[in-house]
N, C-alpha and C positions, 0 to 999 in steps of 0.2 A: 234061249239063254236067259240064264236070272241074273239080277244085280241089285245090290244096294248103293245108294248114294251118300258119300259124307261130305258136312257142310253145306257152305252158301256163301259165296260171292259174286260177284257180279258176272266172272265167266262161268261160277259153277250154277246159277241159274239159266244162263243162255244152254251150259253143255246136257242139262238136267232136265228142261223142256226140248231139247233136241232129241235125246234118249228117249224120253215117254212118247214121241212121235213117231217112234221105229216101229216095226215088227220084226224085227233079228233081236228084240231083246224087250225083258219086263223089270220095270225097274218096281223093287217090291214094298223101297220104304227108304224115307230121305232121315238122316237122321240128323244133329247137328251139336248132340250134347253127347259127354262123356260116359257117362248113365246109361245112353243107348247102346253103346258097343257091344255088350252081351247077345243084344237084336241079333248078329251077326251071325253069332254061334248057333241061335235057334234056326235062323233064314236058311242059314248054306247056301249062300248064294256061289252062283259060278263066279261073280267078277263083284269088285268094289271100287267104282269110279269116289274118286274123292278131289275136293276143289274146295278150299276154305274153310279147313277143317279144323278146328282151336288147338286140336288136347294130340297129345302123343296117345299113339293107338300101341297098345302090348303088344308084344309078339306071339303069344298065342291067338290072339283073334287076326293078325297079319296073316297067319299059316290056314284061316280055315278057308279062305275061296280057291277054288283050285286054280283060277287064272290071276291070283293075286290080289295085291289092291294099288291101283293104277291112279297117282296124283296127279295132278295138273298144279304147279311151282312155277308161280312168275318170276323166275330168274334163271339166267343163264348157266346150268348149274355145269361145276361142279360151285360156281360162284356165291355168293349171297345165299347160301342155303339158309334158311329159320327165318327170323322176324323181319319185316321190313324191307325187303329186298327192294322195291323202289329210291328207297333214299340214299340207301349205301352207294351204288355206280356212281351219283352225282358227286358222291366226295372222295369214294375213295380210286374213282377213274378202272372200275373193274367191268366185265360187260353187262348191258343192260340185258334181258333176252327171257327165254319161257322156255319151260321143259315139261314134259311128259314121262315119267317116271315111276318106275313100281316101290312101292312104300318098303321099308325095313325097317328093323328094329331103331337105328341112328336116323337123324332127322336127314332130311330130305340126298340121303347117300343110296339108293336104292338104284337099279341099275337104270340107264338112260335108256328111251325110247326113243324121242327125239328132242332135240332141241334146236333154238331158232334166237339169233341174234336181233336186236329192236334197238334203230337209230337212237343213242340221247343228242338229245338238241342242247346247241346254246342259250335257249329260254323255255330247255323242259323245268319243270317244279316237280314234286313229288306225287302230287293232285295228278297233271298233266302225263307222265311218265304213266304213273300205275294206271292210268285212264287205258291209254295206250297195251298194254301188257295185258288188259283183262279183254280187249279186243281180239287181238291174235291170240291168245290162249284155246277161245272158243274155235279158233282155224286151225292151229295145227292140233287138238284135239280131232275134232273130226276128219282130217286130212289122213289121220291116223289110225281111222277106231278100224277099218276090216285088218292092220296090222295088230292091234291092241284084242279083238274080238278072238284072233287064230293064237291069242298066246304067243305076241313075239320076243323073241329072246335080245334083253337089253345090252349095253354097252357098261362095264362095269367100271363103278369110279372109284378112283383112290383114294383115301380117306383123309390121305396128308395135303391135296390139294385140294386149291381153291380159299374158301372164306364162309364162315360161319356165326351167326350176330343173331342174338336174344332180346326178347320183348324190354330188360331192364335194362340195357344199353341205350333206348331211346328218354326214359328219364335226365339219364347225366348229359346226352347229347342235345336236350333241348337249351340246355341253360347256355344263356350270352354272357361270359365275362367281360366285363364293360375294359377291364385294366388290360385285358389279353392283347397279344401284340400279333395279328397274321398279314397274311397279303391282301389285296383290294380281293383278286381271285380267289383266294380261301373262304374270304365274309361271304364272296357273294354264292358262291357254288355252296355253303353250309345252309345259307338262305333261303334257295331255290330247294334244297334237300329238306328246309323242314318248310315250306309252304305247302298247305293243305286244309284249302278254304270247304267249309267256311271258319273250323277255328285252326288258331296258330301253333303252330308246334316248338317256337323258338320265342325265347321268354327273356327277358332280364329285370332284374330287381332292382329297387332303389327306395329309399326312405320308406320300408317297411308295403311298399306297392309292387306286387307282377303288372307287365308291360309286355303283352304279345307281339311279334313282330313276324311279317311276310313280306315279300317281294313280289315285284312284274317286271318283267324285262319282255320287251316288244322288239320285235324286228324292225329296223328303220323301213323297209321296202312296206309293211303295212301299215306304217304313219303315215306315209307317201300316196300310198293308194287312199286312207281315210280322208285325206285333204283334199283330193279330187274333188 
């Protein structure tokens, strides 16, 4: 079986050299720009594993593998479909988790192959959390490819559930309004959503100066053990 690869992230590099290690499959050409997709049409590949792909893929080049194109989505979907999905659970209390799914025309709505729920902690960060998601992505991807390899038939989601958030939503979300009025829990859980060292993703302003701002929150039981 032939394949192309779209993108590159940190699970789609582990799932990417795990594919080039097979002999059930040739992966023909990684690609990771917009530009390339036409590749596609000339390849004719049978499958299109994709994992950290930037750009919406058309629906004519969706339609040319016969076994699809197969993404690997750190998030629980039908949940956090599109940008960011690690930051959203932490605030908006939705699940944290990874999916395997076949790409469609609408962003990450394409029918479910599996998916797998990921504990969020009381001192995940957003750094910490996606750490975590690009781990097991790489596991139940391959827990999964002799289903994914035989062409298996997804579970289809409904388009009015769940949750969907775009890359210009993290612009207005970074900004701290200093006059804003929330709870101790709301500062800190928006904190921990935009911590993502090494730069800051949550800002505030004052006398014509940006002021990045992160958080740590530590379990008491590992201060305890440090003091040993």
């Amino acid at each position: 079986m032939e394949a192309v690869f779209l993108g590159m992230n940190d699970a789609g590099e582990n799932v990417y050299e795990w594919l080039n290690s097979r002999e059930d499959i040739e992966v023909l050409a990684l690609l990771t720009e917009k530009e390339q997709l036409s590749l596609i049409r000339d390849l004719q590949p049978d499958i299109v594993v994709s994992s950290g792909f930037e750009h919406k893929v058309p629906e004519e080049i969706i339609e040319v593998p016969d076994k699809g194109i197969v993404n690997l989505h750190p998030s629980y979907l039908p949940y956090n479909r599109g940008a960011h999905p690690y930051i959203w659970p932490i605030v908006e209390d939705t699940p944290a988790g990874l999916s395997v799914h076949y790409m469609s025309k609408e962003i990450d709505q394409g029918d479910i192959i599996d998916r797998k729920k990921v504990e969020l902690r009381p001192d995940d960060t957003a750094k910490t959390l996606r750490d975590r998601l690009m781990e097991e992505q790489t596991r139940i991807f391959i827990q999964n490819w002799n289903a994914v390899k035989e062409g298996a038939k997804g579970t289809e989601q409904s388009p009015d559930s769940g949750t969907t958030h775009y890359r210009r939503e993290l612009d207005e979300f970074s900004k701290l309004e200093l006059d804003e009025v929330k709870t101790v829990a709301e500062i800190i859980d928006k904190l921990r959503a935009l911590t993502y060292p090494p730069q800051g993703l949550a800002y505030f302003e004052r006398d014509g100066e940006r002021f990045t701002v992160d958080i740590n929150i530590t379990p008491e039981k590992q201060i305890d053990q440090r003091s040993r």
